[in-house]
C-alpha positions in Angstrom: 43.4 -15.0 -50.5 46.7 -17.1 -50.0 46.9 -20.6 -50.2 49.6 -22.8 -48.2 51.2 -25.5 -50.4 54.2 -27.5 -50.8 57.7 -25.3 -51.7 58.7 -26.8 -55.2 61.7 -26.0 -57.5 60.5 -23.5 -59.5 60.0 -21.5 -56.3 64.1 -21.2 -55.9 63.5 -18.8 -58.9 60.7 -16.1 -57.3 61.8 -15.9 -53.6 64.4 -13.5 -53.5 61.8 -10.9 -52.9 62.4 -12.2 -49.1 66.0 -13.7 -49.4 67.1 -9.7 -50.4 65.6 -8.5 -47.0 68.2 -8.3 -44.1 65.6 -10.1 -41.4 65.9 -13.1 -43.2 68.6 -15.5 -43.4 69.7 -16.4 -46.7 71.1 -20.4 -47.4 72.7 -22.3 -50.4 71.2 -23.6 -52.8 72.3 -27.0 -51.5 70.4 -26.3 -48.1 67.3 -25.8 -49.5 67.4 -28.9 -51.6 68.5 -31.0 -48.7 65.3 -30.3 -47.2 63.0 -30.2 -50.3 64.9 -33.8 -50.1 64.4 -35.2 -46.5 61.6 -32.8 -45.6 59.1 -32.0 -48.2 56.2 -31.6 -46.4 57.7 -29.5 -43.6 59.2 -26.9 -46.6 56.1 -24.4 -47.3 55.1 -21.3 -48.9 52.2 -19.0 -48.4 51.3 -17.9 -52.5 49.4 -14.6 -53.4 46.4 -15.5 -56.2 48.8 -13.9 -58.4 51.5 -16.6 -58.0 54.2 -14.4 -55.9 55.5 -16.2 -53.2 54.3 -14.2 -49.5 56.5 -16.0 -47.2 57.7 -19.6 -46.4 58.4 -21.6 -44.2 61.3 -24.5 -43.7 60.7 -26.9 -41.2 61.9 -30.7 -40.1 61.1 -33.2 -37.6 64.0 -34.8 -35.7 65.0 -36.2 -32.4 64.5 -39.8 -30.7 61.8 -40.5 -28.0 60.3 -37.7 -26.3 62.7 -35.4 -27.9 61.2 -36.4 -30.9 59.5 -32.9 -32.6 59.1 -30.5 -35.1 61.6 -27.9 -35.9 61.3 -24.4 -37.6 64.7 -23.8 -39.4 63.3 -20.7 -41.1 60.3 -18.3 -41.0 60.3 -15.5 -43.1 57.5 -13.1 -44.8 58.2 -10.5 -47.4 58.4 -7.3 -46.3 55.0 -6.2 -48.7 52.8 -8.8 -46.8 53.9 -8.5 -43.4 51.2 -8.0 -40.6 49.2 -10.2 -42.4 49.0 -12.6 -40.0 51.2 -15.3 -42.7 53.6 -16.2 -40.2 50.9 -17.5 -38.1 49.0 -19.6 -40.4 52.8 -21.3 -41.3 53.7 -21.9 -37.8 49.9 -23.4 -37.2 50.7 -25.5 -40.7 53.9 -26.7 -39.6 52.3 -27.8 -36.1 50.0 -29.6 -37.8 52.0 -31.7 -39.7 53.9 -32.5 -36.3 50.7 -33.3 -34.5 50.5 -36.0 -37.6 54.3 -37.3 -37.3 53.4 -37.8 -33.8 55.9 -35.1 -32.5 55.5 -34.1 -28.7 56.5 -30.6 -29.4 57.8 -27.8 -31.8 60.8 -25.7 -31.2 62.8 -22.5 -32.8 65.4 -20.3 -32.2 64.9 -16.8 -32.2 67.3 -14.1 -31.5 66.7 -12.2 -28.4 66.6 -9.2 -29.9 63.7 -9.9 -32.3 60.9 -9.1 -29.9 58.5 -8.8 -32.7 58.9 -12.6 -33.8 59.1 -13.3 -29.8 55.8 -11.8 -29.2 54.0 -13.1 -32.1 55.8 -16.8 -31.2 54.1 -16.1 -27.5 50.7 -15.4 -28.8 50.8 -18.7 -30.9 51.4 -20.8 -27.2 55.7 -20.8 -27.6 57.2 -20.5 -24.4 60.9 -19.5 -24.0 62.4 -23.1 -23.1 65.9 -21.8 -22.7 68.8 -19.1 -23.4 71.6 -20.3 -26.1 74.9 -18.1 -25.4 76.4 -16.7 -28.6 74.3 -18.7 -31.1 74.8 -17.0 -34.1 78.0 -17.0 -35.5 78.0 -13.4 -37.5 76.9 -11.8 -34.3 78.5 -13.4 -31.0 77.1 -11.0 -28.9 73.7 -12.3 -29.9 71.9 -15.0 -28.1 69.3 -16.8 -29.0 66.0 -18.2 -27.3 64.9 -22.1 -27.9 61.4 -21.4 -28.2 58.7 -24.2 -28.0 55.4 -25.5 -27.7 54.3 -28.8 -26.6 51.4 -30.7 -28.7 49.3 -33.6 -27.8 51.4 -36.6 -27.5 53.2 -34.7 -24.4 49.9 -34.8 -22.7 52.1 -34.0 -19.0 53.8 -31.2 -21.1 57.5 -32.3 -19.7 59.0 -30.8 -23.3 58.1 -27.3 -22.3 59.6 -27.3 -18.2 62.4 -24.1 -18.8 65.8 -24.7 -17.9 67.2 -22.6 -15.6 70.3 -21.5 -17.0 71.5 -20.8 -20.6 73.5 -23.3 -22.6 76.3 -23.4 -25.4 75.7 -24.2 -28.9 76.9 -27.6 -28.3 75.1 -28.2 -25.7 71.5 -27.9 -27.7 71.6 -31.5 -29.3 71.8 -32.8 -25.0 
């Protein structure tokens, strides 16, 4: 049985397990500090009894007045404990803790291509809010998808009304 908790320090040292695989994005040092930092309790990691890290997740909340809402900067799973159904229980944590900031809703971004993550973010209640054009920077043919799911607080669920066209990387913040 895993248990969610808190990402610590010491956990820089046993996650390369995920870090080495190429569906998961690997950051400095200095990123992952910045939001042990400013987001502590939106930084998790699902532990095996044994103590190896499973997967993690890294998470903030941002945004002012109904754009206020939880944000998944990174979901990964190593490859050994896949299907597991890890992912899930993060994303679930992480919406939890947004329900408690007060958030109205949680977003991602997802590359198009990853229909396995965009199935599994459908089954969870994500729907695909709008298309970012040439999002990632190593791949510009690749777009991405702004995934999101509205919780409580946006009882009329305005945060999840789909744009109708696709927007630029600079537009996201607007």
């Amino acid at each position: 049985m895993s248990v969610i908790r808190n990402f610590t320090c010491d956990d820089l040292f046993k996650f390369n397990n995920m870090n080495l695989d190429p569906l998961t994005e690997t950051y400095a040092l200095s990123f992952y500090m910045q939001y042990m930092a400013h987001w502590p309790e939106c930084f998790q990691v699902a532990e095996s009894p044994g103590g190896e890290i499973m997967g993690y997740i890294i998470g903030k909340a941002e945004g002012h007045g109904e754009n206020w809402h939880g944000h998944v900067t990174a979901l990964t799973v190593a490859p050994d404990y896949r299907r597991l159904g890890l992912a899930a229980r993060l994303m679930k944590s992480l919406e939890q803790i947004s329900e408690k900031k007060q958030a109205y809703f949680v977003d991602l971004f997802v590359r198009v291509s990853n229909k396995v993550a965009i199935k599994m973010y459908h089954e969870l209640g994500y729907i695909i809010y709008r298309t970012i054009l040439e999002y990632y920077s190593g791949d510009p043919d690749e777009n991405a998808y702004d995934m999101r799911k509205a919780l409580s607080r946006d009882s009329k669920k305005k945060s999840v009304i789909p744009l109708a066209h696709p927007v630029r990387p600079e537009e996201v913040d607007q």
